[in-house]
VOFIKE-864109 format. One record per residue: y, z, x of N, C-alpha, C, O in turn; residue in one letter. Coordinates in steps of 0.1 Angstrom, whole numbers, plus 5000, padded with zeros to 4 digits. Each point is the difference from the previous one (the first is absolute). Example, Ala and Ser with C-alpha at 12.3 -4.5 7.8 and 13.67 -1.06 7.14 Angstrom:
2
494350785132501250004991501250005009500050075010A
501149864986501150005009501150084992501150015005S
END
This chain:
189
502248925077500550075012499350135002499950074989X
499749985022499650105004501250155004500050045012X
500549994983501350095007501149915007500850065007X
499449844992501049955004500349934992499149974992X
502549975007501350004992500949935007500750055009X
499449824988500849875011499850025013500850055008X
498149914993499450035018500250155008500150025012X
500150084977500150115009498850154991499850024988X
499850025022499550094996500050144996500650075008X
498950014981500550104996499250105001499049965004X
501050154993499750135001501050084994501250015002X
497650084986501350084990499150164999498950044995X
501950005011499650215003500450034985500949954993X
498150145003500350124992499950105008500050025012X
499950044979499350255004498750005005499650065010X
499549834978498650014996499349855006498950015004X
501449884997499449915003501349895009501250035001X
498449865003500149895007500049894996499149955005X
501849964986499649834999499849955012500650075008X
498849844998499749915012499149884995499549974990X
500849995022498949874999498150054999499550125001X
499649724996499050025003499149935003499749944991X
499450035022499849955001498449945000499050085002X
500849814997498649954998498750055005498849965000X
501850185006498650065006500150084986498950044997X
502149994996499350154985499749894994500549965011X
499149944983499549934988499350054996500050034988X
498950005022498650094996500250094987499649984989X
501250145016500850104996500249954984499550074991X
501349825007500949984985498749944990499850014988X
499449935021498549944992499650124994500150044989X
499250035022499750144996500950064987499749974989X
501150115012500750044994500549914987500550074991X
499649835008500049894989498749944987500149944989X
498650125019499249954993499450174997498850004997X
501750105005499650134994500650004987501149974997X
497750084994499850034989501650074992500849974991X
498950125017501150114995501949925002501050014992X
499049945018501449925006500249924990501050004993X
497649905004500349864992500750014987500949944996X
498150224999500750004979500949975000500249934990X
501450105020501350004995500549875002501149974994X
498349945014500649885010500149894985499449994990X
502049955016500049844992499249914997500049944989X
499050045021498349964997498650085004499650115002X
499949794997498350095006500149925014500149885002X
499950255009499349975016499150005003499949975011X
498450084978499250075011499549925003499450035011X
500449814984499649865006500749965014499549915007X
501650154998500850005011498849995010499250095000X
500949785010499449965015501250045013501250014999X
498250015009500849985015500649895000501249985003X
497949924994500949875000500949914994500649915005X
499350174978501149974994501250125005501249974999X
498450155005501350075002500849955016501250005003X
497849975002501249935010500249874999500749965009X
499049964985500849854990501050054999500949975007X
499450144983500850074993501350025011501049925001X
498750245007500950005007500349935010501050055006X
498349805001500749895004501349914993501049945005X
498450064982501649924990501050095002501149975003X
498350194993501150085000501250005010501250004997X
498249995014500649965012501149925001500950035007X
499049864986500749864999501050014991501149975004X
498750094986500650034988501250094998500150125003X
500949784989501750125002499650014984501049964994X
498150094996499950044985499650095001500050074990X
499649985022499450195001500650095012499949945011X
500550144990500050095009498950145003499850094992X
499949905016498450115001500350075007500249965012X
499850164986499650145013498350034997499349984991X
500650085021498850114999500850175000500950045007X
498650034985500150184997499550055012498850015002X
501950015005499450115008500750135003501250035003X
497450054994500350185000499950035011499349965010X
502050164988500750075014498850114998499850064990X
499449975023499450075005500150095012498850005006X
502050085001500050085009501049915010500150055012X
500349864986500849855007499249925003500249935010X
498650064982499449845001500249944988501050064995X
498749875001499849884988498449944994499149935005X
501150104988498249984990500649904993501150024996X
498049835000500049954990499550004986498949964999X
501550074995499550044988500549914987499450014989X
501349925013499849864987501149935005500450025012X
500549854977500649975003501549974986500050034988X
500949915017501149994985500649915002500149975012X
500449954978501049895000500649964993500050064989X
501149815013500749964991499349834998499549925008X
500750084979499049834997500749944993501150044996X
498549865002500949864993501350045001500850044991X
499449955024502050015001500149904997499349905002X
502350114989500749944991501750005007500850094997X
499449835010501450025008500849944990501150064999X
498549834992501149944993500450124990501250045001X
498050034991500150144990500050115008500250104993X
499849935016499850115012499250144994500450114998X
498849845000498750114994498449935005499749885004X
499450254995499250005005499050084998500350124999X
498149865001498850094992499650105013499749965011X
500550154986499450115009498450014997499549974989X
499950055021498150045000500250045014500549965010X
498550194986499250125009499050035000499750034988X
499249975020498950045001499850165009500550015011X
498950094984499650065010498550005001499250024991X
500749965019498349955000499450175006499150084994X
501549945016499050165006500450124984501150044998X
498249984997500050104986500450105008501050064995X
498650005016500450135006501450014999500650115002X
500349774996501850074999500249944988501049944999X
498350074989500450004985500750134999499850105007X
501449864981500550144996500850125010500350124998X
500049765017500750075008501349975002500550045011X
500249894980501549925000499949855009500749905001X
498450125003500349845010500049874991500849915004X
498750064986500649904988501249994998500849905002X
499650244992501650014997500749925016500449895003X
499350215005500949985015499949825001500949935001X
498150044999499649865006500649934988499949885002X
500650154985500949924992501449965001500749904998X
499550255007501850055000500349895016501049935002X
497850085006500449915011500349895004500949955006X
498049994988499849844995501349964991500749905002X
499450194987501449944989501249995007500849905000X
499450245009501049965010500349905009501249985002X
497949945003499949905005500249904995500549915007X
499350054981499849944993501649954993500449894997X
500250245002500950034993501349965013501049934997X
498850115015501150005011499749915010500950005009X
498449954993499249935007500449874994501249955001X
497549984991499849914995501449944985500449904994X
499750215007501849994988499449994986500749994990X
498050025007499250034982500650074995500350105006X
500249874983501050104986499150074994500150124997X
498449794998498950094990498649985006499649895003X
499550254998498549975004499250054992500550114997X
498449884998499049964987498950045002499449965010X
500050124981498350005003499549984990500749964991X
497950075006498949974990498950155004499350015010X
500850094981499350085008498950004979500450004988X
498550005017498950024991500350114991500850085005X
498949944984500750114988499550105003500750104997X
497649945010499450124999500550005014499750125003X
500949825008500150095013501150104997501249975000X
498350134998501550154999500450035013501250025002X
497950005009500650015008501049895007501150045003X
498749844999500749945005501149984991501049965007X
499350064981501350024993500950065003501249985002X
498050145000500550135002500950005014501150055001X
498249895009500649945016500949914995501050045005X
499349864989500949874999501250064993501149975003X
498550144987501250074999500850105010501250005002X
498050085003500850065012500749915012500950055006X
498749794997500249955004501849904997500749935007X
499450124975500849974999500249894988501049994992X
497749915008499749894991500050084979500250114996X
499549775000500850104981499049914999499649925008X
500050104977499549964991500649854996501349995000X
498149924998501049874996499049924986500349904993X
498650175007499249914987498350025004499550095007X
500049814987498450024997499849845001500649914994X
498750075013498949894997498750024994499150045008X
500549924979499050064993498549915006499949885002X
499450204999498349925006500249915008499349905000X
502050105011499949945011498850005011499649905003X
500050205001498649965012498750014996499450104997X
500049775002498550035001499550075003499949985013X
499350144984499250055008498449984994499749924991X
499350165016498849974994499549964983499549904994X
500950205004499550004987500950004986499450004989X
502250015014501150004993501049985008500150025012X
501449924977501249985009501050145000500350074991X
499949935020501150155004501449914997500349885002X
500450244993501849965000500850035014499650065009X
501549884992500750075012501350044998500749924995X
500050195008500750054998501049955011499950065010X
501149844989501449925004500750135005500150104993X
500449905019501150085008501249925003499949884999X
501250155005500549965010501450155005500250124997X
500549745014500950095011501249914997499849884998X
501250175002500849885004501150075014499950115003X
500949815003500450065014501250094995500150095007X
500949914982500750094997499150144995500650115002X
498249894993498950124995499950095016500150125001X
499649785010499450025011501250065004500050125001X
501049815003501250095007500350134987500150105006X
500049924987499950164993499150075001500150114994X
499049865014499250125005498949974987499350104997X
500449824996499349984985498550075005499150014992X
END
């Protein structure tokens, strides 16, 4: 699913950014920004082999598909809207009511400006009141500190280690297990 949630469509305001839909004209954009160097180190796999054509394969299933929920990030600018990456919820789990959070910010120019956190707290919300999820989950790489450092302002805890989980070039990286659960989330966690 693209921003919509039993045939209806969403849009979720923060301070700092925008969930929305996105559509098949940014692909360009998430290739780009997917197959950069710097983006890839933290990702669940390697993109920089990423085509146009497999990414819109891609976001055509996505389309189809009630196991993901997708926004695009977009930064509040003067009252316009910039795209600048995207977030979601994956392998929804209705029978367990949990679910894997992944964020990308692809434009580096808004690293380190809260819009991770913001675009977490918004998505879980949704996720949490919305869709009725009790717990949501990430996998964030062991050396990414910053994005820790956001998943915790966002509210997510520490939950464990996956040791030499991701391939990367030349050695395996661990990942450092998060989660949320919706009683964390309504206390303000």
């Amino acid at each position: 699913m693209i921003a919509e949630y039993n045939k209806k469509s969403y849009e979720l305001k923060g301070e700092k950014c925008i969930l929305s839909s996105v559509g098949e004209k940014d692909i360009g954009k998430f290739v780009k920004w997917l197959t950069s160097r710097k983006i890839n180190r933290y990702l669940s796999r390697d993109y920089s082999g990423l085509t146009l054509s497999q990414e819109k394969k891609w976001f055509k299933e996505t389309r189809k598909s009630s196991s993901i929920m997708y926004f695009g990030i977009y930064a509040l600018e003067n009252k316009n809207k910039k795209l600048i990456g995207s977030t979601s919820l994956m392998k929804i789990d209705n029978d367990n009511k949990n679910a894997e959070f992944g964020i990308v910010i692809g434009d580096k120019s808004y690293w380190g400006k809260g819009i991770g956190a913001e675009s977490a707290r918004l998505i879980s919300g949704f996720g949490f009141n919305v869709m009725g999820l009790n717990s949501i989950y990430l996998a964030v790489d062991e050396a990414n500190k910053a994005g820790q450092k956001a998943y915790k302002r966002a509210g997510f805890k520490k939950a464990g280690l996956l040791r030499e989980h991701a391939k990367r070039k030349n050695y395996f990286s661990s990942a450092i297990i998060m989660d949320m659960t919706k009683k964390d989330f309504k206390n303000g966690a």
